[in-house]
Residue frames relative to the residue before (quaternion, step in Angstrom):
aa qw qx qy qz dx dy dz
X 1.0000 0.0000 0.0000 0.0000 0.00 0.00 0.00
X 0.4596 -0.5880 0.6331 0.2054 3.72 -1.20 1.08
X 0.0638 0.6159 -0.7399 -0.2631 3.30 -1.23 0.51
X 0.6656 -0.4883 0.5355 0.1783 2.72 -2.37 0.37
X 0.2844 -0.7032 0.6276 0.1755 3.69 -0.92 1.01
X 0.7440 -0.3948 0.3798 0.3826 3.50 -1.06 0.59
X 0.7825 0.2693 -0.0015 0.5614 3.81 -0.56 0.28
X 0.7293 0.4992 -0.2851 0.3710 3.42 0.65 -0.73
X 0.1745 -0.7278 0.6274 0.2150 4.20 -0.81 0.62
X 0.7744 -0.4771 0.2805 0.3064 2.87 -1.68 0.81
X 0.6941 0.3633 -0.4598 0.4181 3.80 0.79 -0.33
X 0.7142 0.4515 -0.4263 0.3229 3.54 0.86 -0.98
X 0.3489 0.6461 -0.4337 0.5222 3.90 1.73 -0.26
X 0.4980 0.6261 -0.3817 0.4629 4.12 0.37 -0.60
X 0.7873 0.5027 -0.0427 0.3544 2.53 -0.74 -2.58
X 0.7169 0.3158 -0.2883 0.5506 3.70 0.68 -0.87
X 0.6816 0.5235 -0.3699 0.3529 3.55 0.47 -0.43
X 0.6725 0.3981 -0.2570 0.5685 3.72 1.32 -1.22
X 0.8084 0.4229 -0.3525 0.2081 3.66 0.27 -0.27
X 0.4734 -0.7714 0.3365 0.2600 3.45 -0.38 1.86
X 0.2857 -0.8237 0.4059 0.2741 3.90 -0.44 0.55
X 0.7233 -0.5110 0.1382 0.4435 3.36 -0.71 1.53
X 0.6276 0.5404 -0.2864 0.4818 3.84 0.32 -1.43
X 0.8907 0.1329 -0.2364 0.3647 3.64 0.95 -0.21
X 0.2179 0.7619 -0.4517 0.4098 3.65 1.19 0.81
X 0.0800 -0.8403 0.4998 0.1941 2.71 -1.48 0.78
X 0.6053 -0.4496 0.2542 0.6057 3.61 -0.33 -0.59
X 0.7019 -0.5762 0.2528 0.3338 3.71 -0.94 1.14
X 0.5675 -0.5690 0.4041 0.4369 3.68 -0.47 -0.04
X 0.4085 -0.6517 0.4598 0.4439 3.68 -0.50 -0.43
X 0.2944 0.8065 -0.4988 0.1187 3.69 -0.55 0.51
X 0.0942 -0.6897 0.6905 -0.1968 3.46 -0.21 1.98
X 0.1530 0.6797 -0.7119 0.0884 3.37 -1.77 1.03
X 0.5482 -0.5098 0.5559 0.3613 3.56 -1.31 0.09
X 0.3149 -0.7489 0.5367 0.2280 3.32 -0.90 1.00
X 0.7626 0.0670 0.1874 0.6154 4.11 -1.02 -1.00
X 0.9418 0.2630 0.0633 0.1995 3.05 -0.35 -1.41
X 0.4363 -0.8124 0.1088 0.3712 2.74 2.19 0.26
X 0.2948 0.6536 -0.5089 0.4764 3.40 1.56 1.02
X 0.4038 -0.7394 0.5209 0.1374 3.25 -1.33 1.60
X 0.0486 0.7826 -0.6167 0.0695 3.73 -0.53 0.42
X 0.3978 -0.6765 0.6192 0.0241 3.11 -1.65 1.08
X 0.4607 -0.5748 0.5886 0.3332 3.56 -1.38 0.81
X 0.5722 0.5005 -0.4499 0.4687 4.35 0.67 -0.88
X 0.7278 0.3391 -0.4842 0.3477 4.07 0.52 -0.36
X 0.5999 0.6174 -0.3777 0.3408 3.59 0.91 0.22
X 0.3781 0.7707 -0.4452 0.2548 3.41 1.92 -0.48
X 0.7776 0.3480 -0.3642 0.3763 3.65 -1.37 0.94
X 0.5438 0.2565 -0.4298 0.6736 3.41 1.85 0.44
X 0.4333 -0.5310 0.6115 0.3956 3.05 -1.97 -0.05
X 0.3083 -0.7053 0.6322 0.0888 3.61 -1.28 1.21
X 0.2254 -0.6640 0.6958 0.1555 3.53 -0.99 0.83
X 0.1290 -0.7467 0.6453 0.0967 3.77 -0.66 0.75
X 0.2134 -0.7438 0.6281 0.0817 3.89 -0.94 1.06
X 0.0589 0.8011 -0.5657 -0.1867 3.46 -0.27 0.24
X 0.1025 -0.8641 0.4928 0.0050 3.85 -0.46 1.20
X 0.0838 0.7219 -0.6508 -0.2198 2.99 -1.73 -1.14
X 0.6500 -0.4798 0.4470 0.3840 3.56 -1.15 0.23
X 0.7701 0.5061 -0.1901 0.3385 3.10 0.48 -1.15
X 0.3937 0.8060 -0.1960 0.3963 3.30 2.10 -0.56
X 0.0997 -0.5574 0.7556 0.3293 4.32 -0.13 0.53
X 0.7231 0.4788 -0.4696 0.1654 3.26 -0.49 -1.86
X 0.6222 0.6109 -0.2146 0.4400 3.34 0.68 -1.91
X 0.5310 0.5768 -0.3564 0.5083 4.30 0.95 -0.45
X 0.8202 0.3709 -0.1257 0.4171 2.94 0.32 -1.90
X 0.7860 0.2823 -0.2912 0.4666 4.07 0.80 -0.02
X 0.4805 0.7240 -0.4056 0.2835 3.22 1.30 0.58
X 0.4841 0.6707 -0.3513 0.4385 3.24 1.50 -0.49
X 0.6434 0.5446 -0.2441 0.4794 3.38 0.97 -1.25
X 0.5008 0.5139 -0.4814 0.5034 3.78 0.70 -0.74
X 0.8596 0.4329 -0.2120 0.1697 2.97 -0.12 -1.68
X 0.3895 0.6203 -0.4307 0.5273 3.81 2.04 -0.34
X 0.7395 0.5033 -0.2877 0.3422 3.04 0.33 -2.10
X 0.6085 0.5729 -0.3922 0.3844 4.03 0.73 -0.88
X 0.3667 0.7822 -0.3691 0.3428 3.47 1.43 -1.22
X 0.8306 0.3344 0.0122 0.4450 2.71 -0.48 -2.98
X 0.8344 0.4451 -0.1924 0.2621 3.68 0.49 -0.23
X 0.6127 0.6305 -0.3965 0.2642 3.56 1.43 -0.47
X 0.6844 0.4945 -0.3263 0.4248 3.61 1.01 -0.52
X 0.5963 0.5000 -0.4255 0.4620 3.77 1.16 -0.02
X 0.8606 -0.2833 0.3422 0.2492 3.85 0.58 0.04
X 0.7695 0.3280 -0.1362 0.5309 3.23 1.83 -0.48
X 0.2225 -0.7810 0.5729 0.1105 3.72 -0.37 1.42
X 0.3761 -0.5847 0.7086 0.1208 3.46 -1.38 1.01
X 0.1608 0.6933 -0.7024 -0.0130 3.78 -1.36 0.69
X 0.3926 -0.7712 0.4857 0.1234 3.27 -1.16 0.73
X 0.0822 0.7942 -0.6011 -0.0334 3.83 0.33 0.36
X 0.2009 -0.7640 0.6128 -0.0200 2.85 -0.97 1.49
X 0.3075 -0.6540 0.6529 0.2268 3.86 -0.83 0.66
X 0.4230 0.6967 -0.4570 0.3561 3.32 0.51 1.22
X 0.6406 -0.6460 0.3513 0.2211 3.87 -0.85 0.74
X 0.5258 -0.6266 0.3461 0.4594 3.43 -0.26 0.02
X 0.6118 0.6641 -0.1376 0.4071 3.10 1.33 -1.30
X 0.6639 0.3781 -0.2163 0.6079 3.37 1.51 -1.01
X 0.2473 0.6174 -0.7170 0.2087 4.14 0.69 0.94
X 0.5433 0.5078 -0.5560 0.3713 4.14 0.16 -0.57
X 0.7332 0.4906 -0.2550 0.3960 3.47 0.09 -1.38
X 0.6009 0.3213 -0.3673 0.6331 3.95 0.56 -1.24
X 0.6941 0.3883 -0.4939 0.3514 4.05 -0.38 -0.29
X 0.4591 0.7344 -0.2690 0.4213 3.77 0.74 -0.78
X 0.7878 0.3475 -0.0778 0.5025 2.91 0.68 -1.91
X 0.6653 0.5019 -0.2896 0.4707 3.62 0.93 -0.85
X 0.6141 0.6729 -0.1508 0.3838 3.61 1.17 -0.23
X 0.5188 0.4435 -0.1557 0.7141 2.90 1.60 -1.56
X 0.8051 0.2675 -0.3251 0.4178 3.80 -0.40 -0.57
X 0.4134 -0.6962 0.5112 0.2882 4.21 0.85 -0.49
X 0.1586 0.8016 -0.4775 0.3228 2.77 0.75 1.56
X 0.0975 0.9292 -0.3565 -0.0010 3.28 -0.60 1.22
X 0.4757 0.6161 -0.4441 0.4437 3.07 1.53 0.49
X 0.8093 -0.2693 0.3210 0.4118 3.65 -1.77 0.12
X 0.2455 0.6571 -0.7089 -0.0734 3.84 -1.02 0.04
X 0.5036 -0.6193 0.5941 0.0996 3.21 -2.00 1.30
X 0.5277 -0.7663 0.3662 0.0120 2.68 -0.97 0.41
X 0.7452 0.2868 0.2134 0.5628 3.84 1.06 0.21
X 0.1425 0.8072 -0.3953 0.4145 3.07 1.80 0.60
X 0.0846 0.8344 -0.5443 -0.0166 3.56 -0.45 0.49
X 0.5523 -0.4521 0.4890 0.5014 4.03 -1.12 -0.23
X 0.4336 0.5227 -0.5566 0.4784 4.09 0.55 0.21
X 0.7302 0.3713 -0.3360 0.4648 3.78 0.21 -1.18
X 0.5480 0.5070 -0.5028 0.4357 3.62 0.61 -1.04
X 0.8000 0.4821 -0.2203 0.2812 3.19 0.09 -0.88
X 0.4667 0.6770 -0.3536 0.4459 3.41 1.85 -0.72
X 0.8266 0.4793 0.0602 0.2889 3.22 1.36 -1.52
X 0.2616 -0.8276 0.2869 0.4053 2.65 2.71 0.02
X 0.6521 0.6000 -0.3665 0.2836 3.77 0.97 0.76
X 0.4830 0.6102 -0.3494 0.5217 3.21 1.41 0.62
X 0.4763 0.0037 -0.8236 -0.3078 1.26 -2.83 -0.59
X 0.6444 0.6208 -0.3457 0.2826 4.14 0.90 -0.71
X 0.2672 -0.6797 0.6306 0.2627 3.23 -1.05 0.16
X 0.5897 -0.2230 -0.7621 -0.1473 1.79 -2.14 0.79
X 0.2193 -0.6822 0.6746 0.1772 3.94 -1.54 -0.26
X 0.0165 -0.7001 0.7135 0.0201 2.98 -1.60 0.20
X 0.1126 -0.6879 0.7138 0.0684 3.35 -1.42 1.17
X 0.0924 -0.7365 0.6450 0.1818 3.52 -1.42 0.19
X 0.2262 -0.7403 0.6292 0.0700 3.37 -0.81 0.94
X 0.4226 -0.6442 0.5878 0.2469 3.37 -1.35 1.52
X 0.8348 -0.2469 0.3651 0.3299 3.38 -2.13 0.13
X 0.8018 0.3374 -0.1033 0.4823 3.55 0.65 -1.18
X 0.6896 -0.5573 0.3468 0.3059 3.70 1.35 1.02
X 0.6448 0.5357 -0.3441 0.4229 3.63 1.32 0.13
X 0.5526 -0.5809 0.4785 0.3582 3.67 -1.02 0.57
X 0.0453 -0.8320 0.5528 -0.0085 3.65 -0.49 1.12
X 0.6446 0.1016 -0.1412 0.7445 3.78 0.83 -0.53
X 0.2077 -0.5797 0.7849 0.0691 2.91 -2.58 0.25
X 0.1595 0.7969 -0.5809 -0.0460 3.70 -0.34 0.61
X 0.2323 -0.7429 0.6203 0.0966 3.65 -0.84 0.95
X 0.8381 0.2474 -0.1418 0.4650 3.46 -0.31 0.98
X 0.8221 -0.2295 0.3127 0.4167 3.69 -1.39 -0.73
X 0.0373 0.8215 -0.5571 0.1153 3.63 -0.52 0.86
X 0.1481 -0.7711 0.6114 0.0983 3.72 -0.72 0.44
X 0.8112 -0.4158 0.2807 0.3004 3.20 -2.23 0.29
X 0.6733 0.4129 -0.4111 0.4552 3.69 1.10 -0.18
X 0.7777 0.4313 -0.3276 0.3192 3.03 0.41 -0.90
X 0.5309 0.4968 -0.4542 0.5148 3.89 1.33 0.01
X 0.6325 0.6026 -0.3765 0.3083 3.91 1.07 -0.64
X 0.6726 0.5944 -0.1120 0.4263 3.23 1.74 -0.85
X 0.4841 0.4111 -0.3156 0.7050 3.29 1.58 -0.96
X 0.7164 0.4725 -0.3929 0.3304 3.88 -0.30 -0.54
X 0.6772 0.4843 -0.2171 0.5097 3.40 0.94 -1.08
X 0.6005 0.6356 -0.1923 0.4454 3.21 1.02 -0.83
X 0.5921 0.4797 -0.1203 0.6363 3.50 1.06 -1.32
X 0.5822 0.6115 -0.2517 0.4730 3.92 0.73 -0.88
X 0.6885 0.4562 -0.1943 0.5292 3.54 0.77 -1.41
X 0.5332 0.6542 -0.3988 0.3586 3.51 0.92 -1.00
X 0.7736 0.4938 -0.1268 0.3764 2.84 0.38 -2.42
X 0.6641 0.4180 -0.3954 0.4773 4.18 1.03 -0.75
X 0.5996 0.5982 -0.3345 0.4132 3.75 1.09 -0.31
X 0.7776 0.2809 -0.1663 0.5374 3.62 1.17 -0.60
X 0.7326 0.2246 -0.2515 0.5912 3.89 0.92 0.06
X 0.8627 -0.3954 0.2815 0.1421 2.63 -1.75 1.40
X 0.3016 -0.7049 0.5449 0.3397 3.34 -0.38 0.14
X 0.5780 -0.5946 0.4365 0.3490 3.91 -1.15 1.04
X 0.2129 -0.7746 0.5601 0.2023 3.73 -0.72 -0.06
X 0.8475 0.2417 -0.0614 0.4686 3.61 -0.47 0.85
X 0.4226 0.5533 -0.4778 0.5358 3.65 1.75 -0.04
C-alpha cells in the first residue's frame, strides 16, 4: 500500500512512488522482438526518447481494462518525444487475434511480438501481466509498474520524466 503525503491524490501519491530517482537507474534491460509484420527492432534504437513499455496479452482482463488508457495516453504524447510499445506475450501465429484486439480498442502504437516472463523479469516486473516499464531519455529504467495502471498516473510519470529531460539538456537553438 502507497501512503498518501499530505496534499497529495492517489495518482500523484503513485507516480512518486513508481518513479526510480535518477542517481539510481540503471541501464534498460535488453529487449528486441519482431513487431506485426515481422521486422525485428530493439528498445537501444529508441534511446533519446522516453519509451513506455506495456507488457500485455489478449487473454489478459486486467491488461483489457488499462489498455484504453495506453492508447489516449499514446495520443497526448507521440509528438513530444515519447514512444509507446506494446509487448505482447503472444505467438506469432496469434498476430490475427493481437491485431483484432488492437483495432477494436484504437490502438496505435507498435506491438512486439513474443514477450515472455524472461523480459518481465529482465525488467523486475513480473511474472504477471499486465506491466509496464518506462525508460528515461538516456536508456535507463526509470519507472517499474507491476500490474494495472491508468491514464493519470502514466501522464505524471511521463510528464515528470519530461521535466527531467528540459532540466539536463541544452536548450535546442533555432527550433
Amino acid at each position: 500500500m502507497v501512503g498518501l503525503a499530505a496534499g497529495q491524490s492517489w495518482p500523484a501519491a503513485a507516480a512518486d512512488e513508481l518513479l526510480i530517482p535518477k542517481d539510481k537507474r540503471t541501464a534498460a534491460p535488453k529487449l528486441a522482438l519482431k513487431d506485426l509484420e515481422g521486422q525485428k527492432h530493439a528498445l537501444t534504437d529508441l534511446k533519446g526518447k522516453i519509451v513506455v513499455v506495456n507488457f500485455w496479452a489478449t487473454w489478459c482482463v486486467p491488461c483489457k481494462v488499462e489498455m484504453p488508457d495506453f492508447a489516449k495516453v499514446h495520443q497526448e504524447y507521440k509528438d513530444r518525444g515519447v514512444e509507446f510499445i506494446g509487448a505482447a506475450q503472444e505467438r506469432n501465429s496469434d498476430r490475427d487475434k493481437v491485431v483484432a484486439f488492437m483495432q477494436k480498442l484504437d490502438v496505435k502504437f507498435p506491438i512486439w511480438m513474443e514477450s515472455n516472463v524472461y523480459h518481465l523479469g529482465s525488467f523486475k516486473v513480473g511474472p504477471g501481466l499486465p506491466a509496464t516499464a518506462i525508460v528515461d531519455q538516456s536508456g535507463r529504467l526509470a519507472v517499474r509498474i507491476k500490474g494495472e495502471t491508468n491514464a493519470a498516473t502514466l501522464r505524471l510519470l511521463i510528464d515528470s520524466l519530461l521535466a527531467e529531460a528540459k532540466t539536463t539538456t541544452p536548450a535546442a537553438g533555432g527550433r
